[in-house]
C-alpha positions as CSV (number, residue, x, y, z in Angstrom):
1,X,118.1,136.3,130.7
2,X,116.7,137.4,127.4
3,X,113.7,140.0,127.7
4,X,110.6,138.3,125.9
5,X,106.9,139.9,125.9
6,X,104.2,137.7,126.6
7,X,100.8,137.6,124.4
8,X,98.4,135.9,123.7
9,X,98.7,133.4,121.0
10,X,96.6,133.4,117.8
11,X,93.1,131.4,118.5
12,X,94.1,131.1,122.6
13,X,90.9,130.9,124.9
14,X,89.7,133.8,126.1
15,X,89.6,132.4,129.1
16,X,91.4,129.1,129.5
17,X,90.3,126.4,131.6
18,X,92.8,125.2,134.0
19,X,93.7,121.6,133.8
20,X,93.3,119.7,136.7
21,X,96.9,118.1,137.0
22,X,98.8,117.6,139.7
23,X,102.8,117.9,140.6
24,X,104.3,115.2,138.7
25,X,105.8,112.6,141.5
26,X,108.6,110.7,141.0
27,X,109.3,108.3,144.0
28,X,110.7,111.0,146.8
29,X,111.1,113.6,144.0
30,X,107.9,115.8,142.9
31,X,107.9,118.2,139.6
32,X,105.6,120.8,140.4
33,X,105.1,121.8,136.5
34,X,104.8,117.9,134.7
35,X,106.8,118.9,132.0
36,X,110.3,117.0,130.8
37,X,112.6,118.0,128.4
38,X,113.5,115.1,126.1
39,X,117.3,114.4,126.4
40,X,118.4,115.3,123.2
41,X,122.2,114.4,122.1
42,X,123.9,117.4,121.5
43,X,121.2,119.6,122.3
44,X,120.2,119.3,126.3
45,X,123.8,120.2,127.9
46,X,123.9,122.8,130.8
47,X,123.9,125.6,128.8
48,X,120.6,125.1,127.1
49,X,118.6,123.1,130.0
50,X,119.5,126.7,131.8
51,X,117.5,128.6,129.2
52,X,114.7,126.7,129.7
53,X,115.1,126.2,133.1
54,X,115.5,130.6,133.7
55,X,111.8,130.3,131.2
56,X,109.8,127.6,133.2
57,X,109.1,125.0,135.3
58,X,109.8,121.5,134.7
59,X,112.3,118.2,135.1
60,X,115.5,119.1,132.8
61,X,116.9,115.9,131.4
62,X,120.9,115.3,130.5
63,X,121.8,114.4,126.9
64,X,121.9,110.4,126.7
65,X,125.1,109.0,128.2
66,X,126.5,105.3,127.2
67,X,126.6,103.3,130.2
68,X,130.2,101.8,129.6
69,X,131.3,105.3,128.7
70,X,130.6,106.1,132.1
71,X,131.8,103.4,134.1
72,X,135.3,104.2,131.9
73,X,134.8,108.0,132.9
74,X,135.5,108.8,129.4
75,X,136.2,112.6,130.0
76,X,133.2,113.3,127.9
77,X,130.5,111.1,129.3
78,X,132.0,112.9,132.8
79,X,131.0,116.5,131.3
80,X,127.6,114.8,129.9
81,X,126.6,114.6,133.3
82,X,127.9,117.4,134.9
83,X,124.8,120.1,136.3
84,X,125.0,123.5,137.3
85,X,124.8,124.1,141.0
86,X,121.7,125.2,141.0
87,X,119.6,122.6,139.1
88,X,117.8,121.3,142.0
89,X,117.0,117.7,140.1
90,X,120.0,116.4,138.6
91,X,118.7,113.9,135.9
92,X,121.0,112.0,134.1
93,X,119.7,109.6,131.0
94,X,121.5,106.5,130.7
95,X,121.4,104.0,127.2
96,X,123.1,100.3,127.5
97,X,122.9,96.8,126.5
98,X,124.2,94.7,128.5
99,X,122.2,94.5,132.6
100,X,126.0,94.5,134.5
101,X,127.3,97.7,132.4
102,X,123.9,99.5,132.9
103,X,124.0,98.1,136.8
104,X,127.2,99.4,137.2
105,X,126.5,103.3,135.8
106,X,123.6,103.3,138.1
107,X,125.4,102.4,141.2
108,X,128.4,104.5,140.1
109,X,125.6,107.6,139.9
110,X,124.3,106.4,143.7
111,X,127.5,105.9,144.9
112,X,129.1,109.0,143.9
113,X,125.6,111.3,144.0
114,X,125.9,112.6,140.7
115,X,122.3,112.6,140.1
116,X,118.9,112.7,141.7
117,X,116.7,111.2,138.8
118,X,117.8,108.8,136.0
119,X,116.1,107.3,132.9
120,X,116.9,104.5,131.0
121,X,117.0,105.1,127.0
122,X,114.7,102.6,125.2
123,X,113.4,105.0,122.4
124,X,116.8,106.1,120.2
125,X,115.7,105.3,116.6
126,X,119.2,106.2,115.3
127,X,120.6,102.7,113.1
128,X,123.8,103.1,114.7
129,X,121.9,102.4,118.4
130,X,119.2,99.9,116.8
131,X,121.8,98.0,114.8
132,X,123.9,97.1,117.8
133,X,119.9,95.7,119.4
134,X,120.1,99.0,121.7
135,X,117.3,101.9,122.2
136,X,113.9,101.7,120.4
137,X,115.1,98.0,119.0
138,X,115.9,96.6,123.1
139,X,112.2,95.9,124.4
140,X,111.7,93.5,121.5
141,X,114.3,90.9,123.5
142,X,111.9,90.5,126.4
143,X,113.8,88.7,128.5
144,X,116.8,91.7,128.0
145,X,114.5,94.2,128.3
146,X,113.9,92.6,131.9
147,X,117.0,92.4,133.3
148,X,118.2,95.6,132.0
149,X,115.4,97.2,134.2
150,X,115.2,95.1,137.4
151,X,118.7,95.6,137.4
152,X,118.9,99.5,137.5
153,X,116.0,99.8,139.6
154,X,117.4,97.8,142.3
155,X,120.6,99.9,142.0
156,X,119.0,103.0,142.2
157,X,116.9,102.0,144.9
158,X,120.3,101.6,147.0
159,X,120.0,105.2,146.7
160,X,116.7,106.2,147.3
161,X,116.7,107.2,143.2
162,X,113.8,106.9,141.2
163,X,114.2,105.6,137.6
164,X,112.3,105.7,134.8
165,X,112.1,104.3,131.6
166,X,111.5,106.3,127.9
167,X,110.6,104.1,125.2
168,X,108.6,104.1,122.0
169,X,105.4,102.4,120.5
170,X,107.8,99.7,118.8
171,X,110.3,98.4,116.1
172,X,107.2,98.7,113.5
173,X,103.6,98.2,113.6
174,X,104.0,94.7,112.9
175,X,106.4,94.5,115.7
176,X,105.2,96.5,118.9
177,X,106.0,96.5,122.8
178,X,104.7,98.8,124.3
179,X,102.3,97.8,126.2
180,X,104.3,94.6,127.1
181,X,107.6,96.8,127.6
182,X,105.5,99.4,130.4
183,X,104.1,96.7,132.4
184,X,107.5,94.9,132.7
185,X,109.1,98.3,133.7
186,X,106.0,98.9,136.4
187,X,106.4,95.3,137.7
188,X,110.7,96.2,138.3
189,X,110.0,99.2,140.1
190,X,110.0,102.0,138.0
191,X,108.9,105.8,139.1
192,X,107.3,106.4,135.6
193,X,107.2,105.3,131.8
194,X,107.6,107.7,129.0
195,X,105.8,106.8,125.8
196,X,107.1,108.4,122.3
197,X,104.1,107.7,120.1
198,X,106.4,106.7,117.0
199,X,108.2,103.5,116.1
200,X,111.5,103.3,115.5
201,X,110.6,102.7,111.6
202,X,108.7,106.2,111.7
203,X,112.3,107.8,112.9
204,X,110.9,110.9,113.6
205,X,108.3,111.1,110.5
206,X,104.6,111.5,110.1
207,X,102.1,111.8,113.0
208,X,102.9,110.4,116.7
209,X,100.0,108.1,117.6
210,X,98.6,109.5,120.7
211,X,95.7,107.0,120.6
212,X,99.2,104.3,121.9
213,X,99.6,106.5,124.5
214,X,96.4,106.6,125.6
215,X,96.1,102.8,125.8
216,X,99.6,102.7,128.0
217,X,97.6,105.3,130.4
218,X,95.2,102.7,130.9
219,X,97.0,99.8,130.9
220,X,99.4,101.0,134.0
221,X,96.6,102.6,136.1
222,X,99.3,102.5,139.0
223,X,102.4,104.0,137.9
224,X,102.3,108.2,135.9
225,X,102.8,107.5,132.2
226,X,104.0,110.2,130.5
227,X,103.3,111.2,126.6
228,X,106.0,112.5,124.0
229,X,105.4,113.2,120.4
230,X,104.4,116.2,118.2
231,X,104.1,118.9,121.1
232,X,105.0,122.1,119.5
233,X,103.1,124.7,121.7
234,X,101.6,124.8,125.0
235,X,98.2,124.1,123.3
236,X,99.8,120.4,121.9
237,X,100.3,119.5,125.4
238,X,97.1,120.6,127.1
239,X,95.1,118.5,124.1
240,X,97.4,115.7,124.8
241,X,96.6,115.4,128.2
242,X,92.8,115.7,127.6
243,X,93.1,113.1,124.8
244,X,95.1,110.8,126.7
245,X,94.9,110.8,130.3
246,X,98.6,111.0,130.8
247,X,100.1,112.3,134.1
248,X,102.4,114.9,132.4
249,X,104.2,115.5,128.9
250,X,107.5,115.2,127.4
251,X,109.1,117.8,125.0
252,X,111.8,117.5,122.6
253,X,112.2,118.9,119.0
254,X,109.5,121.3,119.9
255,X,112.0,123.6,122.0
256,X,114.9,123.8,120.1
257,X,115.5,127.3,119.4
258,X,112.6,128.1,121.3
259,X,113.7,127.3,125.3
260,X,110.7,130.2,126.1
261,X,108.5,127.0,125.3
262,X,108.8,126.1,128.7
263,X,107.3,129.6,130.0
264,X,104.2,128.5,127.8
265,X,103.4,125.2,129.0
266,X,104.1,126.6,132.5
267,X,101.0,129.4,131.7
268,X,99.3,126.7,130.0
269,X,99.4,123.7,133.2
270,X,98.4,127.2,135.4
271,X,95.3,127.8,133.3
272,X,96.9,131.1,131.6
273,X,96.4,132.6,128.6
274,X,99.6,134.4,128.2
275,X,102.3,132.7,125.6
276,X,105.9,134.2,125.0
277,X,106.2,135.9,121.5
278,X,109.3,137.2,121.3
279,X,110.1,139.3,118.3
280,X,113.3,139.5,116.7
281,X,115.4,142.1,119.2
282,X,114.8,139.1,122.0
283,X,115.7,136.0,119.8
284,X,118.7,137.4,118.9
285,X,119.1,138.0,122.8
286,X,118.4,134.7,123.8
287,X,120.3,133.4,121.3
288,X,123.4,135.2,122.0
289,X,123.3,133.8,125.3
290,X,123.1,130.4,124.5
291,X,125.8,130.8,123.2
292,X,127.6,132.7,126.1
293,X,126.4,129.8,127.8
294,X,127.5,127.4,125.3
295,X,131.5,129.0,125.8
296,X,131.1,128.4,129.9
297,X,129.8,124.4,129.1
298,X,133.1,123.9,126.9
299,X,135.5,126.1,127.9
300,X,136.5,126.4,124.7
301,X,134.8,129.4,122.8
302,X,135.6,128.2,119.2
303,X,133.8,124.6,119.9
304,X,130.9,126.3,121.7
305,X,130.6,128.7,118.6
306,X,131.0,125.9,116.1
307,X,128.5,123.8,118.4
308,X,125.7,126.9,118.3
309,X,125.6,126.8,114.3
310,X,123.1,124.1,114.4
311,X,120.9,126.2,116.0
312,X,120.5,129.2,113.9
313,X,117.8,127.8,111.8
314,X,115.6,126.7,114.9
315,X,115.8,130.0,116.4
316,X,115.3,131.9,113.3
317,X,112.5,130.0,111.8
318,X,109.8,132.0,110.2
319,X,111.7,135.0,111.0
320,X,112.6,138.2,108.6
321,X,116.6,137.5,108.5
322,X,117.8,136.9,104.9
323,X,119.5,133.7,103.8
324,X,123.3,135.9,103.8
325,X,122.9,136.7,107.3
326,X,121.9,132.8,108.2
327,X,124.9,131.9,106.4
328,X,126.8,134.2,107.9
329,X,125.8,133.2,111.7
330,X,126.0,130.0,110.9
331,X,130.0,130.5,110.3
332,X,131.0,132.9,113.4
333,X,134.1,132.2,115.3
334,X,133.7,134.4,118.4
335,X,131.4,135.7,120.7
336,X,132.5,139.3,119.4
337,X,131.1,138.1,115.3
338,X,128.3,136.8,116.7
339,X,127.3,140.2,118.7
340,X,127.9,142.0,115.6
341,X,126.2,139.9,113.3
342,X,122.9,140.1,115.7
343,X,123.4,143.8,115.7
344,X,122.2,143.9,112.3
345,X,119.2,142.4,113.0
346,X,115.7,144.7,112.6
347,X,115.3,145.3,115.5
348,X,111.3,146.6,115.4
349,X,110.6,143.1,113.5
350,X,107.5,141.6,115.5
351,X,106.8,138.0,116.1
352,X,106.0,136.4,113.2
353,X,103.0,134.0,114.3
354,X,102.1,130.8,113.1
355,X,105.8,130.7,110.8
356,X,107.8,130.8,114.0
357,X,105.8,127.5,115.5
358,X,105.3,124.1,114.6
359,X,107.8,121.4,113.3
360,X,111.5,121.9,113.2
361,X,114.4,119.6,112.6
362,X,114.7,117.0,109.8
363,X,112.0,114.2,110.4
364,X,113.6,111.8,108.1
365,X,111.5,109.7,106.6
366,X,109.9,105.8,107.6
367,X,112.8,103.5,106.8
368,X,113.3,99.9,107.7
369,X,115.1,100.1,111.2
370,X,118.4,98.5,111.3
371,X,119.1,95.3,113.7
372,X,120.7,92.8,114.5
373,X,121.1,90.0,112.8
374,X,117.9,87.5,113.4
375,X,116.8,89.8,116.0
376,X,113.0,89.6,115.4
377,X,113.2,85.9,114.9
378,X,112.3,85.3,118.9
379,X,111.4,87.9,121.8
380,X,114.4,86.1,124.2
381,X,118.2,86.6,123.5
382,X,119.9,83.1,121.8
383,X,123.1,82.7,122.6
384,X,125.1,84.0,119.7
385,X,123.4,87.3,120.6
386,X,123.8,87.1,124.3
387,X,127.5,86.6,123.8
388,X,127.7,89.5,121.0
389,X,126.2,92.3,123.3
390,X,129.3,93.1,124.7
391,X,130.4,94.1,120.9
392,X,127.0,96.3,121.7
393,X,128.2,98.5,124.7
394,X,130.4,100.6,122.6
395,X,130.3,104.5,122.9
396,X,127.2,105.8,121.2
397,X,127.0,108.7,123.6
398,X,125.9,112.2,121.0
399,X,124.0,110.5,118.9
C-alpha cells in the first residue's frame, strides 16, 4: 500500500463539524462509511476497487456487466464479476433490457452466491446503451422500467439480496423520470435509489443538479436515496449531504487516479480535518501498484500495462512531470519500464493543491441522446418495440 501523508486541505475547517449520518443500510447489509464507488466500465475491476478499498471505507461496486453476457458466461462477464477474497460485500452491477434476461442474471448471482449486493444500471448515457432503449433511456418505457425491477427484486429476494437501482434525472429536461422512476423502484422492493443529477443529454457535461436530488430525498421518505454528481473532494460530499438530505453519496470520476479519495470522505463522514495529499514520490507509488495489481486482475502483464495507460493523466494531474515523461508512461510494456520510468520522477515534488483536484475525464458535451426509434412517442412499450428488445440485449458490457 502506497505511503501518503495526510494534511489538511486548503480552506478545511479548523474544526470540522461531524455530520450526523448514520451506517448506510441496505436490507441485511450495513455500510458503515455511506460512500459508493460508481461502477465505472473499465475502471472499477479488483485491482483498483482494492486501492480504494486499502484507503477507506465504503461499498465497492463492479464495473457494469450485461445481463445476457452473464447468463452465457461469456469468459469476460465471468472475470467482471469476480472479487477478491477479502471484499466483504461483493457488489455486482447488472444493465439489461429485457425483465426474463435481467431475472435470469439475478437468480444466476443467488443461485451460485456470486454476490452479496446488486444494482440495476438505469443511468449509462453512452448512444450505444441509449440507442438500443437501455440505461439512462429505460425509465422513460414505464411499463419496462416496471417489470425490469419487480422482476430482479423478487429474484434477489430468493436470496436474501438487496438490490438497488442507479439512474439519472432523465432523457432531457423536457423528458424526466425521476421522480416517477424512484417511486416505482421503492414500490418493487428496492434497498436504495441512486440519483445521478444529469440527464442523459448532459452526458457527463455542465453542472449535476443537486436541487433533483434533493426532491427524490423527499419524495421517497421511506427508502435511503443516494446522490451522485460532481463530488471531487471530501468537501463535495459533506455539502451534498447538507444541501440535499440524502442518506449517503456516490463517487465516480472524482477517484480516478486518486483511490486516496476514499481515505478523505472517510475523515470527512468522521468529522476529521485530515485529507490525503500525497506528493509526487507516493503517486508514483500508488500508481505503480495499480498496476502490479492490474497484472494479477489479467494475468497478462502486457494487457494490464496497456490497460493502465488511461490512467496516467488522472493520476498525474496538476503534477510537475513533463509532457515526454507522460508520453512515455503512457507507452510502457512492463512492469520493469514502468519502475524505471517512475524512478525519474522528483521525488521532493510536494502536492500541488488545488491543480491536482477537481474535474477529470472528458465531459463531452450536451448532445441529443440517441434512441430508439419512436421511443418518446408513449411512456409504454408498443409492440414493434417489445418484440425488438431482444435485438437490445446484446453485449454492451465495458462501455
Amino acid at each position: 500500500m502506497p505511503t501518503v501523508l495526510p494534511g489538511a486541505p486548503t480552506g478545511a475547517p479548523a474544526e470540522p463539524v461531524r455530520l450526523e449520518l448514520p451506517p448506510l443500510h441496505l436490507g441485511r447489509l450495513t455500510v458503515d462509511t455511506p460512500v459508493v464507488l460508481a461502477p465505472m466500465a473499465g475502471i472499477t475491476n479488483t485491482a483498483f476497487r482494492r486501492l480504494c478499498r486499502e484507503f477507506g471505507g465504503g461499498l465497492y461496486v463492479a464495473e457494469m456487466v450485461t445481463s445476457r453476457a452473464l447468463v452465457e458466461r461469456h469468459p469476460e462477464s465471468l472475470r467482471m464479476i469476480r472479487h477478491d477474497d477479502d471484499e466483504t460485500v461483493r457488489s455486482v452491477q447488472l444493465y439489461g433490457v429485457d425483465p426474463v434476461t435481467v431475472g435470469q442474471a439475478v437468480r444466476m448471482l443467488v443461485e451460485e452466491d456470486l454476490a452479496d449486493h446488486i444494482d440495476l444500471n438505469f443511468g449509462c448515457p453512452v448512444p450505444k446503451v441509449t440507442k438500443r432503449g437501455g440505461g439512462s433511456a429505460l425509465p422513460w418505457k414505464t411499463d419496462l422500467f416496471t417489470q425490469i425491477v419487480t422482476t430482479a427484486v423478487r429474484e434477489a429476494d430468493q436470496g436474501g439480496l438487496p438490490l438497488t437501482v442507479k439512474m439519472r434525472k432523465g432523457i432531457d429536461e423536457d423528458h424526466l423520470t425521476y421522480l416517477e422512476a424512484g417511486r416505482i423502484a421503492r414500490d418493487a422492493g428496492v434497498a436504495a435509489v441512486a440519483l445521478h443529477g444529469r440527464t442523459a443529454a448532459q452526458f457527463y457535461s455542465g453542472t449535476a443538479d443537486w436541487s433533483a436530488i434533493a426532491r427524490l430525498r423527499e419524495a421517497l421518505p421511506d427508502v435511503p436515496v443516494l446522490g451522485n454528481g460532481d463530488i471531487w473532494s471530501a468537501e463535495d460530499a459533506v455539502r451534498m449531504v447538507r444541501e440535499t438530505g440524502v442518506d449517503g453519496v456516490v463517487v465516480g470520476r472524482g477517484c480516478q487516479g486518486r483511490p486516496w479519495l476514499f481515505g478523505d470522505l472517510q475523515a470527512a463522514f468522521e468529522g476529521r480535518a485530515d485529507r490525503i495529499q500525497p506528493g509526487l514520490a507516493e503517486v508514483g507509488e500508488a500508481f505503480f501498484r495499480h498496476a502490479q495489481l492490474l497484472v494479477e486482475y489479467f494475468e497478462d502483464e502486457g494487457k494490464a500495462l496497456r490497460d493502465i495507460r488511461k490512467h496516467v493523466a488522472w493520476y498525474f494531474k496538476g503534477y510537475a512531470v513533463g509532457g515526454e515523461l507522460r508520453a512515455r508512461l503512457a507507452q510502457v510494456n512492463t512492469l520493469e519500464e514502468l519502475r524505471g520510468l517512475l524512478g525519474t520522477l522528483d521525488a521532493d515534488a510536494p502536492y500541488p493543491g488545488a491543480d491536482a483536484e477537481g474535474p477529470r475525464g472528458r465531459a463531452g458535451s450536451p448532445k441529443r441522446p440517441a434512441l430508439p426509434d419512436r421511443w418518446l412517442e408513449s411512456r409504454t412499450m408498443d409492440s414493434d418495440q417489445t418484440r425488438d428488445i431482444a435485438a437490445a440485449e446484446l453485449d454492451v458490457s465495458g462501455g
